[in-house]
Backbone as a chain_set.jsonl record, in Angstrom:
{"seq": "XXXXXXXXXXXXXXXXXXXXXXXXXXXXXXXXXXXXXXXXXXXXXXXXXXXXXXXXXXXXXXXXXXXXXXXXXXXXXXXXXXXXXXXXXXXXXXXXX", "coords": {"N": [[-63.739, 231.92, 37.689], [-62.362, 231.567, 34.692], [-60.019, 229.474, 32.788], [-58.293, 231.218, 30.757], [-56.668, 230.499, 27.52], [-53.58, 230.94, 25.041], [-54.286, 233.505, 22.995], [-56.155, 232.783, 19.935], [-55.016, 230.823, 19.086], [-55.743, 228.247, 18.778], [-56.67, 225.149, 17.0], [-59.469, 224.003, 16.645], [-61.972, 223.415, 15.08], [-65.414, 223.69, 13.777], [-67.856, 222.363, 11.761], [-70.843, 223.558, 11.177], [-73.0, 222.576, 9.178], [-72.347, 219.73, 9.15], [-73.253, 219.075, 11.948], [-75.275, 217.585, 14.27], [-76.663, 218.445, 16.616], [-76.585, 217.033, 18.721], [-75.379, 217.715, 21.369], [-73.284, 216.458, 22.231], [-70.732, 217.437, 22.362], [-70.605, 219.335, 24.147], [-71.193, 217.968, 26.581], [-68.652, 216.658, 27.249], [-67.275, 218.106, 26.798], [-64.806, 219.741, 28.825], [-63.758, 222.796, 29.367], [-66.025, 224.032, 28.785], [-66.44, 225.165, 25.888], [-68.445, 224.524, 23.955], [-71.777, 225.053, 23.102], [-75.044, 224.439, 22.489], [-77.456, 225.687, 20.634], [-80.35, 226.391, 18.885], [-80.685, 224.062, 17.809], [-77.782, 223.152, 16.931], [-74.419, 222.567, 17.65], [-72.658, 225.323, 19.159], [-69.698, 227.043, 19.066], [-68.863, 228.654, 21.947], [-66.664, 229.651, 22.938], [-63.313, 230.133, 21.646], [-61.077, 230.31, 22.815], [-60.661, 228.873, 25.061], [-60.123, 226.376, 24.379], [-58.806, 223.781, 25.317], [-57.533, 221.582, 23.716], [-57.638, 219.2, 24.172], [-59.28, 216.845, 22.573], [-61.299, 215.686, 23.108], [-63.711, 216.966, 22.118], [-63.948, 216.113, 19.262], [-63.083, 213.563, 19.578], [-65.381, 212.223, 20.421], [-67.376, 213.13, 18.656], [-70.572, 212.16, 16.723], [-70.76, 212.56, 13.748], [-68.321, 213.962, 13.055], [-68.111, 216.342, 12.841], [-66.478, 218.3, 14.168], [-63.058, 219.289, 14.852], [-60.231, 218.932, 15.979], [-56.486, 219.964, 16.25], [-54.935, 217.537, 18.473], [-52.446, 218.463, 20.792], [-51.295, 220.05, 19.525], [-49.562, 222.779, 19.9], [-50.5, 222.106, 22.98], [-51.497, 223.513, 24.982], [-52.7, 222.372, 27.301], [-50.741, 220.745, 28.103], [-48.677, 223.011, 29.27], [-50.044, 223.717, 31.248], [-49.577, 221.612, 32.948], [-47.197, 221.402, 33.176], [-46.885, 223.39, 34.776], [-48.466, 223.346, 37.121], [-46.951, 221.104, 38.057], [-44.315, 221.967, 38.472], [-42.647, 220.74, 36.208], [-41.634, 220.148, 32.881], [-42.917, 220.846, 29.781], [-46.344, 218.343, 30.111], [-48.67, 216.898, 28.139], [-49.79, 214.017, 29.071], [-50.78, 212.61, 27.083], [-51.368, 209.754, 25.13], [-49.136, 207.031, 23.897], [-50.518, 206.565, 21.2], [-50.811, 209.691, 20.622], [-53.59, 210.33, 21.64], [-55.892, 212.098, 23.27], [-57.861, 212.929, 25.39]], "CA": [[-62.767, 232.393, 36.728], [-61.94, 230.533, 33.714], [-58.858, 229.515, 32.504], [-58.048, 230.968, 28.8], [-54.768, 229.813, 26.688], [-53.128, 231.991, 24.078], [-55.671, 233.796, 21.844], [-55.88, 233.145, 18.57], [-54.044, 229.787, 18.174], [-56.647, 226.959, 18.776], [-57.353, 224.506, 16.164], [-60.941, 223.563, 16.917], [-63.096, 223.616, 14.074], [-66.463, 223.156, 13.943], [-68.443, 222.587, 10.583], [-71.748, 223.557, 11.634], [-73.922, 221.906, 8.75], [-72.572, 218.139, 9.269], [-74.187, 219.09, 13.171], [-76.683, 217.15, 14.208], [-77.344, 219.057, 17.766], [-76.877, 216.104, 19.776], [-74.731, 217.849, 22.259], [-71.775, 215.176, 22.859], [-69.331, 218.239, 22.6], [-71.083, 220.393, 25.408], [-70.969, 217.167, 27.649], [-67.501, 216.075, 26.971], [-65.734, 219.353, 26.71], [-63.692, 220.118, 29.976], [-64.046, 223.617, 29.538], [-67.677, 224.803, 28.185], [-66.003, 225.831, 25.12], [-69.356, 224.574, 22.966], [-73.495, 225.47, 23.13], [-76.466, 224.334, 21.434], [-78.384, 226.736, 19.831], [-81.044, 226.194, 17.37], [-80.143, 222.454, 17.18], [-76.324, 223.125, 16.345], [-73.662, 223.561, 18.405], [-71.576, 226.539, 18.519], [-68.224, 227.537, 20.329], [-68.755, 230.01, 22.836], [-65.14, 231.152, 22.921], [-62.098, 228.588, 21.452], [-59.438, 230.337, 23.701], [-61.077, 228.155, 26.279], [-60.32, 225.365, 24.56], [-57.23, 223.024, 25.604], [-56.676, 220.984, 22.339], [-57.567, 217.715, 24.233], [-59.533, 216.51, 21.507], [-62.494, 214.445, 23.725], [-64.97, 216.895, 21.581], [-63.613, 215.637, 18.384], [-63.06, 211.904, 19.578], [-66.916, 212.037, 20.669], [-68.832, 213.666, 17.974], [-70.789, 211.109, 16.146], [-70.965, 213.121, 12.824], [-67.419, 213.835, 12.392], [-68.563, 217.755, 13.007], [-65.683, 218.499, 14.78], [-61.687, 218.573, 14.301], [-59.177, 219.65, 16.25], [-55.138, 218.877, 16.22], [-54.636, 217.734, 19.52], [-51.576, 218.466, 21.335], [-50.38, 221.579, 18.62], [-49.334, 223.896, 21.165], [-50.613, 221.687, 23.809], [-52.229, 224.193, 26.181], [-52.827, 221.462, 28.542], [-48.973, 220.674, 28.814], [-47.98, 224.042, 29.702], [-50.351, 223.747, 32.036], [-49.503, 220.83, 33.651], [-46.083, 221.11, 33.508], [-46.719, 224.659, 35.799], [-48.674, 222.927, 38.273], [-46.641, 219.735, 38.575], [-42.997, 222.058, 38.996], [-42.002, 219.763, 35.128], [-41.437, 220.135, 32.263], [-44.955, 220.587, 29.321], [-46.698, 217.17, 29.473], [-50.127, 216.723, 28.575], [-50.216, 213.159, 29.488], [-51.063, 212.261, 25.645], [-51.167, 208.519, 24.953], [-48.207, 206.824, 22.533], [-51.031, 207.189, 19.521], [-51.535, 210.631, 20.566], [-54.666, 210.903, 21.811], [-55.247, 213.067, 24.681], [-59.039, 212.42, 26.29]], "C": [[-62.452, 231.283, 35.736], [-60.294, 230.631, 32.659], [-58.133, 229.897, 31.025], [-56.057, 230.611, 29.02], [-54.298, 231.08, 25.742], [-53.914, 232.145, 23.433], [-55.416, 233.787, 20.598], [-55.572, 231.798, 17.967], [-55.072, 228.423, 18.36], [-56.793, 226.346, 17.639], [-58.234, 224.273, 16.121], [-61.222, 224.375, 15.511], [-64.206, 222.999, 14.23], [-67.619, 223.433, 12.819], [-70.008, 222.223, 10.952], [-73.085, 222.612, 10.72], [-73.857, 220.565, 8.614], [-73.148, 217.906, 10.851], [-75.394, 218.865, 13.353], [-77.693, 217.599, 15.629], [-77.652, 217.881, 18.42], [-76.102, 216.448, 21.269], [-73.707, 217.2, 23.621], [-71.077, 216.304, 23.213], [-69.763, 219.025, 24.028], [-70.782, 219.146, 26.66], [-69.777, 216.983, 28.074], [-66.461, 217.448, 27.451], [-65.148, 219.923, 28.181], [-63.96, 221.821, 30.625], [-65.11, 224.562, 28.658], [-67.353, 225.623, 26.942], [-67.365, 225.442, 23.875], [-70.648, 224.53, 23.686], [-73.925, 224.457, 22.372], [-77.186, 224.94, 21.903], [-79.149, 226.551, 18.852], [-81.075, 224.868, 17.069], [-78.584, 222.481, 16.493], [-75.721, 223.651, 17.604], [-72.965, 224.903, 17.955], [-70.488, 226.61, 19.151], [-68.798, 229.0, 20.588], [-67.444, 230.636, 23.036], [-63.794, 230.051, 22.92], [-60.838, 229.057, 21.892], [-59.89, 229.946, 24.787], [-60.668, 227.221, 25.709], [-58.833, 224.971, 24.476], [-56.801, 221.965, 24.962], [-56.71, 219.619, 22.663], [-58.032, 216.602, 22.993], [-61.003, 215.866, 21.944], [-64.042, 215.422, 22.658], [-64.898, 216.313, 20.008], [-63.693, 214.019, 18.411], [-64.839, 211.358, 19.528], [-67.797, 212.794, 19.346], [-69.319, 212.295, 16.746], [-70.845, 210.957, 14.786], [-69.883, 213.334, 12.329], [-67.537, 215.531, 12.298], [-67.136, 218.302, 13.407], [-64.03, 217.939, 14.712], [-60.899, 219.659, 15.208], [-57.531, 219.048, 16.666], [-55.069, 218.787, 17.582], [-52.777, 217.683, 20.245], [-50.61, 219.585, 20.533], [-50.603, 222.491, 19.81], [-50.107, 223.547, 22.493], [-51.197, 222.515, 24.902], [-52.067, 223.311, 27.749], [-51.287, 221.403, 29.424], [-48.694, 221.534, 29.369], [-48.207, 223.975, 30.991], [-50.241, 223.136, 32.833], [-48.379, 220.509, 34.051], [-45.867, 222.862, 34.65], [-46.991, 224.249, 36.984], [-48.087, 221.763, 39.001], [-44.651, 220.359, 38.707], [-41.884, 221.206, 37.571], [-42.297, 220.916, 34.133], [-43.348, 219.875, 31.059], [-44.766, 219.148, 29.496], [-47.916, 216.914, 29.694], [-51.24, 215.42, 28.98], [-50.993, 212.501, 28.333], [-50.347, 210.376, 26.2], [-50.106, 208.148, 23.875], [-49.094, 207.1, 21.095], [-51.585, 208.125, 19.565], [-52.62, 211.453, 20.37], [-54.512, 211.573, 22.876], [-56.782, 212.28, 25.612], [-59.709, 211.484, 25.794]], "O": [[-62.31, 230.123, 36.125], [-59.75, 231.568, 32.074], [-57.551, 229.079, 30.313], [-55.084, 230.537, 29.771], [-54.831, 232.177, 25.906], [-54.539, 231.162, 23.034], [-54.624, 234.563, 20.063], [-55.736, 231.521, 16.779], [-54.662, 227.489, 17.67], [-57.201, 227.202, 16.854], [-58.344, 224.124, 14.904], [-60.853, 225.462, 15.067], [-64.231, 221.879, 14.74], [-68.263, 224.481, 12.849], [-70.444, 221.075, 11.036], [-73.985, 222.052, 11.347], [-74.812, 219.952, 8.136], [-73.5, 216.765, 11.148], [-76.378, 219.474, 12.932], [-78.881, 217.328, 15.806], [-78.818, 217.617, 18.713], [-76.167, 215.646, 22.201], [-73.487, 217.282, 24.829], [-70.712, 216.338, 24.388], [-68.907, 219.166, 24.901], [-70.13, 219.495, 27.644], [-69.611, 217.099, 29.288], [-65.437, 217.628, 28.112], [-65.392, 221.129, 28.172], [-64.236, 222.123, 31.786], [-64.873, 225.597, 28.034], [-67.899, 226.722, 26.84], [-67.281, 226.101, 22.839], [-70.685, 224.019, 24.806], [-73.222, 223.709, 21.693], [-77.623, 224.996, 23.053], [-78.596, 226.535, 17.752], [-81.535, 224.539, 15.976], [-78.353, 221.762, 15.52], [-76.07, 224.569, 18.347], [-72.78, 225.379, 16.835], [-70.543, 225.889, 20.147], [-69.059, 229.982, 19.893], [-67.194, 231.823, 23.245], [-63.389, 229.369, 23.861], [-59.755, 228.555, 21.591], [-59.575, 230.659, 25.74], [-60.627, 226.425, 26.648], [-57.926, 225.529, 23.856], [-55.835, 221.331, 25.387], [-56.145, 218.783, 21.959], [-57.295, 215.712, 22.57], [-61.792, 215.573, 21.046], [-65.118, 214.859, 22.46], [-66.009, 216.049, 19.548], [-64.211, 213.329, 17.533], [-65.356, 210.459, 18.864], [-69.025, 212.838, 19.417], [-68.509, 211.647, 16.083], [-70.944, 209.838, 14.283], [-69.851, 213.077, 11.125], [-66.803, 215.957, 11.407], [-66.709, 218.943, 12.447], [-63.675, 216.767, 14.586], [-60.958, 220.887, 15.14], [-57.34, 217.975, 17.238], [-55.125, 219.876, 18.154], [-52.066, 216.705, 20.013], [-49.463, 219.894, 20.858], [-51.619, 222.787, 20.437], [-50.421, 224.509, 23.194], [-51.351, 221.851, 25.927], [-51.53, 223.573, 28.825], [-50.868, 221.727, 30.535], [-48.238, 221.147, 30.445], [-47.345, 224.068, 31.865], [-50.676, 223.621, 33.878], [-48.164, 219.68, 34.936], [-44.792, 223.249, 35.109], [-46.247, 224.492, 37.935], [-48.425, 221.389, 40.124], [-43.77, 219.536, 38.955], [-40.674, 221.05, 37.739], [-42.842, 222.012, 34.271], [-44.363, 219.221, 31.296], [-43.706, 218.567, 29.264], [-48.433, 216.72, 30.794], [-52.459, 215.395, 29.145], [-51.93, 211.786, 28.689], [-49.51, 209.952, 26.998], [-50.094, 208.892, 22.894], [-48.617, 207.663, 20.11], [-52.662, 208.213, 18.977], [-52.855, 212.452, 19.689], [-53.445, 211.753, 23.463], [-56.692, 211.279, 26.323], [-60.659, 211.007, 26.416]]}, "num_chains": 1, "name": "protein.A"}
């Protein structure tokens, strides 16, 4: 089973012609929210994805952008399983992975 977030609200972008199909984001991403296809990635489905940012921090091209911690997904989530309050465990210069 896989875990989606609210539909609709993800930031992830992914500007397919600065893609160089090296598939950092497919490695990196947490939850299999990107492919390669053809030599480009794609998103297979961005209400999988939890706004950490590790496919954005990793792409070597600059392909990839997403705000991390806007509506935090992660937090919600972590503040359900930990009995707290959201916290997605973001660094002071708000990075996340």
């Amino acid at each position: 089973m896989k875990l989606k977030y609210l539909r609709g609200v993800a930031t992830l972008k992914l500007e397919t012609e600065k893609c160089i199909g090296c598939g950092m984001c497919v490695t990196v991403c947490p939850h299999a929210v990107f492919e390669v296809k053809a030599r480009k990635a794609a998103v297979t489905d961005a209400d999988l994805c939890m706004e950490c940012g590790a496919c954005a921090n990793n792409c070597p091209v600059d392909a990839i952008s997403v705000k991390k911690g806007v509506g935090c997904a992660q937090a919600v989530r972590n503040g359900f399983l930990r009995g707290t309050e959201p916290d997605c465990s973001c660094g002071d210069d708000g990075t996340c992975c």
